[in-house]
C-alpha positions as YAML, in Angstrom:
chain: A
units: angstrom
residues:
- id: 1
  name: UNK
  ca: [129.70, -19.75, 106.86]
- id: 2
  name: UNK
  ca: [125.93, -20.50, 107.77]
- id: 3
  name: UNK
  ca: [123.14, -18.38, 106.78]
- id: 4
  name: UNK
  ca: [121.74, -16.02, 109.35]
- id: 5
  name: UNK
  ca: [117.69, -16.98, 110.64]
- id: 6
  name: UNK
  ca: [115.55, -14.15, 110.68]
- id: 7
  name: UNK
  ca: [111.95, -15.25, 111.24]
- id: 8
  name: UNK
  ca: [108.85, -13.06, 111.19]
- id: 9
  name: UNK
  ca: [106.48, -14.52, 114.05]
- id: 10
  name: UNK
  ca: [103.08, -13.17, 114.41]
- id: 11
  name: UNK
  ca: [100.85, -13.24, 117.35]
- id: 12
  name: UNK
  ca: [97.74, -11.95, 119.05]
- id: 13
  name: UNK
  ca: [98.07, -9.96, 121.82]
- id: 14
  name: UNK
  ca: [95.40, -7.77, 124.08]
- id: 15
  name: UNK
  ca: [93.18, -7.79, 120.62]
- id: 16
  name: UNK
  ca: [95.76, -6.57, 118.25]
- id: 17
  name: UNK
  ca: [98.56, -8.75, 115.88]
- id: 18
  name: UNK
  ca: [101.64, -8.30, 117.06]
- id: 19
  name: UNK
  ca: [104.21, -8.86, 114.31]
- id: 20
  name: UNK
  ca: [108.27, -9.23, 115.73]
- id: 21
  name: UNK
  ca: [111.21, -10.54, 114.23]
- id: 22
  name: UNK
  ca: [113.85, -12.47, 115.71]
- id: 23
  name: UNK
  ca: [117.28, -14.80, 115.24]
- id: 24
  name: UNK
  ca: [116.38, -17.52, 116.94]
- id: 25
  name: UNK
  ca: [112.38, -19.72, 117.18]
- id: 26
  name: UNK
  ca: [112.24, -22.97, 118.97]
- id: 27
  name: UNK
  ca: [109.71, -24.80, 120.63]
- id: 28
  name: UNK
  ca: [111.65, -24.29, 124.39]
- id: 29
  name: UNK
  ca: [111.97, -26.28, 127.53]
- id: 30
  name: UNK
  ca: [107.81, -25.10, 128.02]
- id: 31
  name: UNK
  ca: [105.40, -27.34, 127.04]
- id: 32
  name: UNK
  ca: [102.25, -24.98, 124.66]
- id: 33
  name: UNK
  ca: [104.64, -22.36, 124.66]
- id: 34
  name: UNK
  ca: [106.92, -20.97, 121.30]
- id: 35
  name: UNK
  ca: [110.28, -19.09, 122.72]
- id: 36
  name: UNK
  ca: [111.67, -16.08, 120.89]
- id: 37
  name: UNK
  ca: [114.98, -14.97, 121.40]
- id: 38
  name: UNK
  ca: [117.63, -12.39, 120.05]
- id: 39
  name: UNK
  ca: [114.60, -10.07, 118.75]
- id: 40
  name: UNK
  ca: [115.41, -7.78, 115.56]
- id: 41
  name: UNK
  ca: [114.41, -4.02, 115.26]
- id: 42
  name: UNK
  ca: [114.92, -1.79, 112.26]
- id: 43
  name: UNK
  ca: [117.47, 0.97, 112.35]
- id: 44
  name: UNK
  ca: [116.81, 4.30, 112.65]
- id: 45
  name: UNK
  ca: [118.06, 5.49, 109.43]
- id: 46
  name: UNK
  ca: [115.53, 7.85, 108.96]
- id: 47
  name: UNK
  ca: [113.80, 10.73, 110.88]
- id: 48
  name: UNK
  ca: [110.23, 8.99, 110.71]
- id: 49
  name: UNK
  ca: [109.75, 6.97, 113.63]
- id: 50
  name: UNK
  ca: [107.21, 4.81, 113.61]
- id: 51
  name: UNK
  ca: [104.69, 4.11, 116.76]
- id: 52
  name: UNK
  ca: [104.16, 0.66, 116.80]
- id: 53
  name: UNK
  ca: [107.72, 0.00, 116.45]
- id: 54
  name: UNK
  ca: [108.77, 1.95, 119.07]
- id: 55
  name: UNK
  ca: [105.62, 0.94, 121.19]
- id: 56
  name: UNK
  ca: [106.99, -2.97, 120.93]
- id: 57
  name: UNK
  ca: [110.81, -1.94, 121.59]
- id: 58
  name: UNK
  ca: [109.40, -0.62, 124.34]
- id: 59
  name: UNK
  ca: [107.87, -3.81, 125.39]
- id: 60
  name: UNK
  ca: [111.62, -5.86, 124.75]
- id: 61
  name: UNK
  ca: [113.47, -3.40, 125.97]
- id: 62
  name: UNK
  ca: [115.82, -5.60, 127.94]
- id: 63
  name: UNK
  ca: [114.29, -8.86, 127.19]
- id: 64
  name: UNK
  ca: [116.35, -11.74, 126.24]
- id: 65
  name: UNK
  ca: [113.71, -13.98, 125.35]
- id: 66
  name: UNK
  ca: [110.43, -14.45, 126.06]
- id: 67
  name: UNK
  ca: [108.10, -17.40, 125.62]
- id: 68
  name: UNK
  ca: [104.51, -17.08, 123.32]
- id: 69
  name: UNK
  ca: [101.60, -19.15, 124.15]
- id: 70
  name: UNK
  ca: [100.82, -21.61, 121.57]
- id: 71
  name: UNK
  ca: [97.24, -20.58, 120.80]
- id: 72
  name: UNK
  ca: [98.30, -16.99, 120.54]
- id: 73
  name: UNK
  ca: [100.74, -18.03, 117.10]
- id: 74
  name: UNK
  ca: [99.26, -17.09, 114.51]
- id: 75
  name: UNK
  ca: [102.17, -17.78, 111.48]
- id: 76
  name: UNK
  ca: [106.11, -18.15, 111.87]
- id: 77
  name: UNK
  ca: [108.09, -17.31, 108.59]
- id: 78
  name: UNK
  ca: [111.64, -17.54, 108.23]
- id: 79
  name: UNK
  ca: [112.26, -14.69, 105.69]
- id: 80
  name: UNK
  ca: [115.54, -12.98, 103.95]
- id: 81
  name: UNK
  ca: [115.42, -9.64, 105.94]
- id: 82
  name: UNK
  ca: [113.97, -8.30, 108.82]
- id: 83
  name: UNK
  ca: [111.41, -5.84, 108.27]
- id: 84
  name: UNK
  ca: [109.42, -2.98, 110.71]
- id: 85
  name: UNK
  ca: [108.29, -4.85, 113.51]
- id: 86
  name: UNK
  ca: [103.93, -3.88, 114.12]
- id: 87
  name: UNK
  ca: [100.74, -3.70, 115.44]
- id: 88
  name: UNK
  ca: [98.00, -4.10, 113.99]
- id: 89
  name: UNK
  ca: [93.99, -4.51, 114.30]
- id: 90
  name: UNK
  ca: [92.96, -8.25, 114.09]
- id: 91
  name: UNK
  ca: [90.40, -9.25, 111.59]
- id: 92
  name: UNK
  ca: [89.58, -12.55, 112.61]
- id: 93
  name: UNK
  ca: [87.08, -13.21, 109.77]
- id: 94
  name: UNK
  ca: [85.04, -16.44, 109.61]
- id: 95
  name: UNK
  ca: [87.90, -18.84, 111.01]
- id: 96
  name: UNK
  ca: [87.93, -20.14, 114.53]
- id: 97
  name: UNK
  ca: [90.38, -21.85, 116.14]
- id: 98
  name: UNK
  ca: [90.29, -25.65, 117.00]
- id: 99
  name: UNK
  ca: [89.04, -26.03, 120.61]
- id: 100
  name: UNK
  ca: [92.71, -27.84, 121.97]
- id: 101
  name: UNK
  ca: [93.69, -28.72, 125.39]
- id: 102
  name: UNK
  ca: [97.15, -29.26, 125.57]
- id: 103
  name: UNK
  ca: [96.93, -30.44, 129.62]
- id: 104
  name: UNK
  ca: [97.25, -34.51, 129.42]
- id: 105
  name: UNK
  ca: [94.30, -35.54, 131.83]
- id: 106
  name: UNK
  ca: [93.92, -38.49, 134.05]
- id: 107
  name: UNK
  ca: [93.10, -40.72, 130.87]
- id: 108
  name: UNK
  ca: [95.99, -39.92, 128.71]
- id: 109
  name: UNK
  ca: [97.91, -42.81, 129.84]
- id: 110
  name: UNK
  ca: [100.80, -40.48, 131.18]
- id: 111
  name: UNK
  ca: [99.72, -40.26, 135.41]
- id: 112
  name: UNK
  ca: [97.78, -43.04, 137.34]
...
């Protein structure tokens, strides 16, 4: 029997790191975008509920899949066990991203 996926993907969002897991990653049918599908939330085992969690079911609630912008990834990790999905504050230190266009222009040798 294959081994079940659980990847932790982590992305900025309205100024704050969003961190989900989900089943299934793939690049999807949208070019710059990352799709996330079959999204994993920790059971409620306990009587502590925590905000963020509930703040980003809140935000899936009845979402299949949705589809990330590429520039908003920050890391994808495909780990053992799901953990307590988050938000946090972003702390974007000294590191910038690369300036990238991902739109093929009239000189890319795809149009004429």
């Amino acid at each position: 029997m294959a081994a079940s996926h659980i990847f932790k993907v982590q992305f900025v969002r309205e100024g704050k790191v969003w961190e989900v897991y989900a089943r299934k990653v793939t690049h999807g049918g949208l070019f710059g975008f990352l799709e996330v599908e079959d999204f994993v939330f920790g059971e409620r085992s306990t009587v502590v509920v925590d905000p963020g969690e509930e703040k980003i079911k809140a935000e899936f609630a009845g979402v299949k899949r949705t589809w990330l912008p590429l520039h908003a990834v920050l890391r994808v990790d495909e780990v053992k066990k799901s953990g307590v999905s988050k938000i946090t504050t972003y702390e974007g230190g000294n590191v910038s991203p690369f300036p990238l266009s991902m739109v093929p222009g009239p000189d890319s040798g795809g149009r004429k």
